[in-house]
C-alpha positions, 0 to 999 in steps of 0.5 A, a space after each residue: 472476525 474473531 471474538 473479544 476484540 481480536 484483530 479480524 482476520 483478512 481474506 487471502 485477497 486482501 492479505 494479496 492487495 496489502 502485499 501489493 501496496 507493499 511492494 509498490 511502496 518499497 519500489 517508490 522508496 527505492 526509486 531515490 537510490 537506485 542501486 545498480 541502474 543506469 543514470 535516468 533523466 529527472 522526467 523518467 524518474 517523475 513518471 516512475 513515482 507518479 505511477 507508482 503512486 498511482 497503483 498503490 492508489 488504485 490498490 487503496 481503492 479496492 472496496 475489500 482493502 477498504 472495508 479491511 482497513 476502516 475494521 482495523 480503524 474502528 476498532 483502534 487498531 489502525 493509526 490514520 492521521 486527521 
């Protein structure tokens, strides 16, 4: 981290995992209008978020992105609702 009060800087695997969890999370916005797809059942659509989900769980998970993410909180920098 750096000194007074910077916003720390993360390691290249965190900054990875956080583009991860980007990428999982514009393909769960995405799975309410695919754009160029083949008309899916209900159910496939279901197991495609719930996957998704999933992974980007997983990547929360991670004990780098979380102690990355609770720095940024201690320090007011990162929002978390109650």
């Amino acid at each position: 981290m750096t000194g007074g009060g910077d916003i720390p800087a993360p390691s290249d695997a965190v900054v990875i995992k956080l583009a991860g969890i980007a990428e999982r999370v514009r393909e769960l916005m995405a799975l309410d209008s695919p754009v160029g797809k083949a008309p899916v059942g209900l159910n496939t659509i279901r197991n495609d978020r719930r996957r998704t989900v999933e992974a980007v769980m997983l990547l929360l998970a991670d004990g780098e992105v979380r102690s990355y993410l609770a720095e940024l909180e201690r320090l007011g920098l990162l929002q978390v609702k109650p």
